[in-house]
C-alpha positions in Angstrom: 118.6 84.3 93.4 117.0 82.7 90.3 114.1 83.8 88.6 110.6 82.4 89.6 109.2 79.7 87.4 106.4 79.9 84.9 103.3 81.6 86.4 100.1 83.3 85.5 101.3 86.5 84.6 99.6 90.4 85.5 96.1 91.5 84.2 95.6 94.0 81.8 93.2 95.6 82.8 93.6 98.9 83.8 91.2 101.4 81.9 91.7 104.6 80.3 89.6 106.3 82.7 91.9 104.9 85.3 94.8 106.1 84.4 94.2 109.9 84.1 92.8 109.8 86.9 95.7 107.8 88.8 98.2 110.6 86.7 96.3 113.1 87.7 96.2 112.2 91.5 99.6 111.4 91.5 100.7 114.9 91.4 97.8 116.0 94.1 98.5 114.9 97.7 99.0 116.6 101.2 101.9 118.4 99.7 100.1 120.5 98.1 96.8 121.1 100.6 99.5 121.9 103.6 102.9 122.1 102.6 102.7 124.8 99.7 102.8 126.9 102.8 106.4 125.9 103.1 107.5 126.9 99.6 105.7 130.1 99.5 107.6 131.4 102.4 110.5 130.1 100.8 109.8 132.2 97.2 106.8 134.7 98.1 104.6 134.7 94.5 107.8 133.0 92.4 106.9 129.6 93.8 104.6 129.7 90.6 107.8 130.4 88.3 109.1 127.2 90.5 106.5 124.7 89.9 106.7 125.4 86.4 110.7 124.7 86.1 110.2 122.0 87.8 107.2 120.9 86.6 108.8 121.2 83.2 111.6 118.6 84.5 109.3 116.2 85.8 107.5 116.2 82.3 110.8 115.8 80.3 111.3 112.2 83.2 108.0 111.2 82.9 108.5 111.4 79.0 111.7 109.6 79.5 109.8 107.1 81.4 107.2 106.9 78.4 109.5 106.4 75.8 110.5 103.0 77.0 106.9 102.2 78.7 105.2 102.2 75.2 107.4 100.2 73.4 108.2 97.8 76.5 105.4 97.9 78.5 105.9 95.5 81.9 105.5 95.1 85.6 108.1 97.0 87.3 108.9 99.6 85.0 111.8 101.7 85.4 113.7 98.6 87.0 112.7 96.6 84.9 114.2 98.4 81.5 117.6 99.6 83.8 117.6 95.7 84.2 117.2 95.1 80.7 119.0 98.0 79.1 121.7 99.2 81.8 122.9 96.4 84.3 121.4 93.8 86.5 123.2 95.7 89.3 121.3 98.7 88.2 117.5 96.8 88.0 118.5 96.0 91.7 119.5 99.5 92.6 116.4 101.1 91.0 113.7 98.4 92.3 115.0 98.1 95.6 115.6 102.0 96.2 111.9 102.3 94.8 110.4 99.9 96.9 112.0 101.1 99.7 110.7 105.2 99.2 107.4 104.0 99.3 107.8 102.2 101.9 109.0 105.1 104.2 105.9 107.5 102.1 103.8 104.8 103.3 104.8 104.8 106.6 104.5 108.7 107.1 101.0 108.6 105.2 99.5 106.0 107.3 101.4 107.4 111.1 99.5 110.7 110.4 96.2 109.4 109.5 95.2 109.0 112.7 95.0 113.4 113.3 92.3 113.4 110.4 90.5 110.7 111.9 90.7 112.5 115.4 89.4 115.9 113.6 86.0 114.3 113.9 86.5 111.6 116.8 89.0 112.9 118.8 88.7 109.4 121.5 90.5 107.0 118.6 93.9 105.7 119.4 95.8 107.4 116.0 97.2 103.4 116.1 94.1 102.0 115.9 93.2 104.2 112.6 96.5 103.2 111.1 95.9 99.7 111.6 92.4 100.4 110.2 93.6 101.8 107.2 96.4 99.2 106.5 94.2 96.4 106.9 91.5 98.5 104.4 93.8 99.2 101.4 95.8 96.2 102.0 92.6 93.7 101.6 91.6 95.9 98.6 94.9 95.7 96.6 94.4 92.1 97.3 91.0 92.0 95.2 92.8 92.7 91.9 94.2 95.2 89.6 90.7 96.5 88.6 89.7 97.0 92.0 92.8 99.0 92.7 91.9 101.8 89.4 89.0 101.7 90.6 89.6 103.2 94.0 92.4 105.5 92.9 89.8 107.0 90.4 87.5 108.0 92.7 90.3 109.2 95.6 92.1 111.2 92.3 88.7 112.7 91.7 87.7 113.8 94.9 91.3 115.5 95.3 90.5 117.1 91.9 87.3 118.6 92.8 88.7 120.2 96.2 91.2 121.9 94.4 89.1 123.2 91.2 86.0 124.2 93.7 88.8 126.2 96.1 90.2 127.7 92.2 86.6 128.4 91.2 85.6 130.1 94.9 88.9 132.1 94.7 88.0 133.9 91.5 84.6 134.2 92.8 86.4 135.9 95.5 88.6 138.2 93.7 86.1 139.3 90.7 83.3 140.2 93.2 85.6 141.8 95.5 84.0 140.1 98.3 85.0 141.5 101.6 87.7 139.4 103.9 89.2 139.8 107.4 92.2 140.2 106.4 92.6 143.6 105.3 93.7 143.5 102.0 92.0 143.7 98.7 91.5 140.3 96.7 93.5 140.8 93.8 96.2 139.4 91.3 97.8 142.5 91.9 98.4 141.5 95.2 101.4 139.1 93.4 103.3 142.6 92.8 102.3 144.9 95.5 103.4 143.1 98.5 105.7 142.6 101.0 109.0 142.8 98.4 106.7 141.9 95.2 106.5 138.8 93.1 110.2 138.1 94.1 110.5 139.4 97.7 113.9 137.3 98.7 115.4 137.1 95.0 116.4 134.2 93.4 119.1 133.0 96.7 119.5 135.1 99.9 120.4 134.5 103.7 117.8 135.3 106.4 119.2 137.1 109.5 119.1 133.9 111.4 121.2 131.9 109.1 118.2 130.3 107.0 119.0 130.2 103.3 115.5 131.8 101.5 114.5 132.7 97.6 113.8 131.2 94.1 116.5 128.7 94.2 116.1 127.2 97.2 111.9 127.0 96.6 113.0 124.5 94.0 114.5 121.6 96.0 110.5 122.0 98.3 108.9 121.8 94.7 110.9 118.9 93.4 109.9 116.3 96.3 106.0 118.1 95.9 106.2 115.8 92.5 106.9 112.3 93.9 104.3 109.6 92.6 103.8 111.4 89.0 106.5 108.4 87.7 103.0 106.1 89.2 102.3 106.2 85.2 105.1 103.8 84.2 104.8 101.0 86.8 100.7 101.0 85.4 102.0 100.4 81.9 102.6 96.5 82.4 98.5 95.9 83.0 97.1 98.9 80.7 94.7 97.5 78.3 96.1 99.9 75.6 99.3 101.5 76.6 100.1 103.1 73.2 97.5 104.8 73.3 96.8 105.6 76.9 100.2 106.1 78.6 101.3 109.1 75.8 98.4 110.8 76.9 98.4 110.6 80.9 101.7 111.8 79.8 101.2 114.7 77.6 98.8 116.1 80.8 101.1 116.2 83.3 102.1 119.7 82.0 98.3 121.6 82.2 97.8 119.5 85.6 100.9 121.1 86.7 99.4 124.8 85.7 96.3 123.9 86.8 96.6 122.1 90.4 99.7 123.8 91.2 100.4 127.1 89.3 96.8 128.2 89.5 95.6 127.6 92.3 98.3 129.1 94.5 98.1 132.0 92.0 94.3 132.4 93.4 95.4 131.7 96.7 98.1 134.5 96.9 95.6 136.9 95.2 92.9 136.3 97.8 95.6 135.5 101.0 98.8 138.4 101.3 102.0 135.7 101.0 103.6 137.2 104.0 100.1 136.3 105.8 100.4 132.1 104.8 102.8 130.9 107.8 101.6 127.2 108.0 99.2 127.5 111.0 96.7 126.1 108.9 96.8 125.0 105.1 96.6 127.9 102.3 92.9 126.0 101.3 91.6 126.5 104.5 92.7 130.4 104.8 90.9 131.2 101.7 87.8 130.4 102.5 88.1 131.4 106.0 88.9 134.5 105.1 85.4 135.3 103.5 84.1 133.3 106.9 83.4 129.9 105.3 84.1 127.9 109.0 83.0 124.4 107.0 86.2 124.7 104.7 88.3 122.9 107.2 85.7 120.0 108.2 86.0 119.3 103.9 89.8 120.0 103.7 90.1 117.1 106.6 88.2 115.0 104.3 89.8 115.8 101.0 93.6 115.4 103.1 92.0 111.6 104.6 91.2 110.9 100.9 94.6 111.8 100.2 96.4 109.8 102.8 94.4 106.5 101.2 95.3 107.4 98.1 99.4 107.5 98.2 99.2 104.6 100.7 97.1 102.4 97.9 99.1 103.9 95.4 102.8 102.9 97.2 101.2 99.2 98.0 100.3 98.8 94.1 103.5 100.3 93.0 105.9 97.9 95.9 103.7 94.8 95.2 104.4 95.2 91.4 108.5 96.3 92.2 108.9 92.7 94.2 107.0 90.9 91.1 109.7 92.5 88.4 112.5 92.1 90.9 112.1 88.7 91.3 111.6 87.8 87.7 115.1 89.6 87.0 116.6 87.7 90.1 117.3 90.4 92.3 114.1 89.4 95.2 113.1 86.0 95.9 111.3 83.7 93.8 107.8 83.4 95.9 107.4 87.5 94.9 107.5 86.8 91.5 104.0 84.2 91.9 100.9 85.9 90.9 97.2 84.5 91.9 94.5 83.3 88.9 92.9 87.2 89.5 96.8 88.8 88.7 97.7 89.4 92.2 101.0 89.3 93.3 99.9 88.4 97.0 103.1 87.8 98.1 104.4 91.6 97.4 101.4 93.1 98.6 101.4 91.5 101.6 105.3 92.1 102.4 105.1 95.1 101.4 102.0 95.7 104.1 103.9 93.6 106.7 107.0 96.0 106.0 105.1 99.1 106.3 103.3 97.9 109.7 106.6 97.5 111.0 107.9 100.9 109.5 104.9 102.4 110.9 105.6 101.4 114.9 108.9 102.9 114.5 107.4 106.0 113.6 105.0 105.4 117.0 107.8 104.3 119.5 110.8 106.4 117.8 109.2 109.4 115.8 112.7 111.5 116.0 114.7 108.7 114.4 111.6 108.1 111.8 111.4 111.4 110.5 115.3 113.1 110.7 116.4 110.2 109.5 114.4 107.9 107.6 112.0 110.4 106.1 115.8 111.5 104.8 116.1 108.3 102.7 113.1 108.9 101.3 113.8 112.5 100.3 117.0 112.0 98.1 115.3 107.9 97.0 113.5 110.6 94.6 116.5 112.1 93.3 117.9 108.7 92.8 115.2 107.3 90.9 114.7 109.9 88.6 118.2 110.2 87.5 118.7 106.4 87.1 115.0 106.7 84.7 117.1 109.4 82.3 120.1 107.2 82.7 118.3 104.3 81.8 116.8 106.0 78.5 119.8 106.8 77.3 120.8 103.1 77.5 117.0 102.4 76.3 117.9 104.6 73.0 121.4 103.0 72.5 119.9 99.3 72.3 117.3 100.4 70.0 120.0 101.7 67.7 122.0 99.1 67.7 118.9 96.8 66.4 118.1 95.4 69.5 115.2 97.3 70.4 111.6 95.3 71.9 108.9 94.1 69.8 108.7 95.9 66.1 111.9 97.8 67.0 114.0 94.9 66.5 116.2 94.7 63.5 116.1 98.5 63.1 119.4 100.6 63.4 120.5 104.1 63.5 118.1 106.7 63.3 115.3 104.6 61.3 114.9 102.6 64.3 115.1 106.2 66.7 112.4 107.3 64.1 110.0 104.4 64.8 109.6 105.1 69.0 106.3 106.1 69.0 106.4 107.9 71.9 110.5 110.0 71.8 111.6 111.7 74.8 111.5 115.6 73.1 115.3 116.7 72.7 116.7 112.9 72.9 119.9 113.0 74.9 120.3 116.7 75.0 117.2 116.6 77.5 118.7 113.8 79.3 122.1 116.2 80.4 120.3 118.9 80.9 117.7 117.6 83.3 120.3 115.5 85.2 122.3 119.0 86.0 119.3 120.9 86.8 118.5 117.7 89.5 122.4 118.4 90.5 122.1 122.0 90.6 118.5 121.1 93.3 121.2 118.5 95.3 123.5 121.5 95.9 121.0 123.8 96.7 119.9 121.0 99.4 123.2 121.2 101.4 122.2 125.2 101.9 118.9 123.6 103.8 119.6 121.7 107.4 116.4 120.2 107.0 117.7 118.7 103.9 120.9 118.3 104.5 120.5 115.4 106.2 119.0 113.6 103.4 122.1 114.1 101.0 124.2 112.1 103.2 122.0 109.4 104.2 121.3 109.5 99.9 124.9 108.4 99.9 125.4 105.9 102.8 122.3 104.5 101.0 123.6 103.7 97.9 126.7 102.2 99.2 124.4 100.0 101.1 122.0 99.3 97.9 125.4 98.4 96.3 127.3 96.3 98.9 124.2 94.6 99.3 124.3 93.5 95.6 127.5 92.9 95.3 127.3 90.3 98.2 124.3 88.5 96.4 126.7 88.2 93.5 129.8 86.6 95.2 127.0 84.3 97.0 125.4 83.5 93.5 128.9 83.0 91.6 130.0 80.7 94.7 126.7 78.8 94.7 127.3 78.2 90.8 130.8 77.3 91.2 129.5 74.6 93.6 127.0 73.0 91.2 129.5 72.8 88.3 
């Protein structure tokens, strides 16, 4: 496939305010408001030691991501530079294996928006609200790049203020000592004094019935928790001032990773026993029922909606942009890589929708197959993006030493032109190894977990499809030149 003509190319227009906000909901979805209860079982109080290990590798990819985003800002991002920088094979791999983990997020998001819509009108059809929903964010996306911030800013801040009013109302809790129903004291002592302590089933440790518990195994739960932060690169090609924006939605990830995640399960485990958050209703919700605020769930419903719009806007902006750089490296087809007079790719936004409406009925007609299976694709299309990203950085630095770096990094060599980055990945290449073995230590530990087993070897069947896919475009494209000469 050739690359598309000259068009009007992407709008810059994305404002400061829009992407802190859009880094800062990134890392805040339903994950967090109902699935921490998954990871705490897993680790007891040490989920916080988890999130920040992990947090601390997602900072160190998100950086990697940065490096390259600053001086190279474009549509596309990461497959976009592993285009560039590592292979055309690899743009392919990244951009397609993208585009496709957002479109199976999507799908999930928008199949279970229907239960917070029936929380308050339990007669709609969950299809119908899907259908609502798509039609909603799709039509907006369409509007322009502006429009998109826009919406994001104000579904990141409502998500924001759920979780900093339930932080606030915890400590509120705890300092006052105000009474609960459950028994026990609200206190941060409560991280040490029960049920096995702060590190109840130690770092790894079987269960009875076979189930594989404890630090360790907390981490692969934490790692997926973090999907969407990476948002920040794909922005960078229609940021009005990515030099100076991007570093510093960047540089936050860390505090909004002790802050939205550290502590406010800290307050949640001082005010809730651990051993008492089993996943029959979300960790928010128990804290403020506890002290007999009944009207926490009715907002928690709200704030989770909110939520669901958000990563489904989010994964249309981010698949709408993947088709536009795929097609200009000439890995998609040409009419993706078209953009309106407003900077709309309205092509890839609407396949992209089209795809997910289809994903979406699969969900509705085959939910077992949608969720063992694809779901599975999804959960190691993470792990495969990430490592390509620190892959791709290395390639990124290599270039840029060899005096073939973008813009005013051309013409540099050696370590004058690795001084120049304005934006370096801390610890250069030594940051690299050692987050790519911490994600292969996490892969092991997934093959412990049936639930995630599973997704390990449909990761693998998927990149040998990803790659005989490619490698069949090729042979078609060399054939098809070999004709015309």
């Amino acid at each position: 496939m050739q690359p598309p003509s000259e068009t009007p190319g992407l709008k810059k227009q994305l404002k400061n305010r829009h992407i802190q906000l859009i880094a800062l909901g990134g890392a805040i979805g339903t994950g967090l408001f109902y699935g921490s209860s998954e990871s705490i079982s897993l680790a007891g109080p040490s989920i916080m030691l988890a999130y920040i290990i992990g947090g601390l590798a997602i900072f160190m990819i998100v950086r990697a991501l940065g490096e390259m985003s600053v001086e190279d800002p474009q549509a596309g991002a990461f497959s976009y530079y592993a285009s560039r920088y590592w292979s055309k094979r690899a743009g392919f791999v990244s951009g397609w294996n993208y585009w496709f983990n957002y479109i199976l997020v999507s799908m999930v998001e928008l199949s279970v928006v229907g239960s917070f819509v029936n929380y308050w009108f339990p007669g709609i059809p969950t299809w119908v609200s899907a259908v609502f929903f798509l039609i909603v964010i799709t039509a907006l996306n369409l509007l322009g790049v502006s429009e998109f911030g826009e919406a994001e800013f104000w579904f990141a801040l409502i998500k924001i203020i759920a979780v900093i009013a339930m932080i606030v109302g915890g400590i509120v809790i705890i300092v006052c000592a105000l009474p609960t129903d459950l028994g026990v004291r609200a206190s941060f002592a409560n991280w040490f004094s029960i049920d096995g302590g702060f590190l109840p089933h130690g770092l790894m440790q079987q269960t009875s019935d076979g189930h594989w518990t404890g630090l360790l195994m907390a981490l692969v739960v934490v790692m997926f928790s973090f999907g969407g932060t990476e948002l920040i690169g794909i922005t960078a090609g229609e940021t009005a001032e990515p030099r100076r924006t991007i570093p510093k939605a960047t540089n936050g990830i860390i505090w909004r990773i002790l802050v939205f995640y550290v502590a406010a399960l800290g307050v949640i485990m001082a005010v809730v026993p651990w051993n008492r958050i089993d996943g029959t209703m979300s960790p928010f919700v128990q804290i403020f029922d506890s002290v007999g605020v009944r009207i926490a769930a009715g907002l928690l419903n709200f704030v989770c909606l909110t939520a669901v719009m958000s990563v489904y806007n989010s994964g249309l902006y981010a698949n709408s942009r993947m088709l536009y750089a795929l097609a200009h490296q000439g890995n998609a087809p040409r009419y993706l890589g078209r953009v309106n007079r407003r900077g709309v790719p309205v092509a890839g936004v609407l396949t992209s929708a089209v795809i997910t409406a289809f994903a979406v009925v699969v969900v509705f007609v085959w939910p077992e197959f949608a969720f063992n299976y694809l779901m599975s694709i999804a959960t190691i299309a993470a792990f495969i993006n990430w490592t390509m990203v620190l892959i791709t950085e290395w390639k990124f630095r290599r270039t840029v030493e060899a005096g073939n770096g973008p813009g005013a990094l051309k013409g540099l060599t050696g370590r004058d032109a690795v001084q120049a980055l304005a934006f370096k990945l801390p610890g250069g290449h030594v940051s690299s190894v050692v987050v790519i073995a911490f994600m292969a230590l996490v892969a092991v530990l997934m093959g412990f977990s049936a639930s995630y087993r599973v997704a390990l070897i449909a990761g693998v069947i998927w990149l040998a499809v990803l790659l005989t896919v490619y490698e069949c475009m090729a042979r078609a494209e060399r054939r098809s030149e070999a004709q015309q000469h």
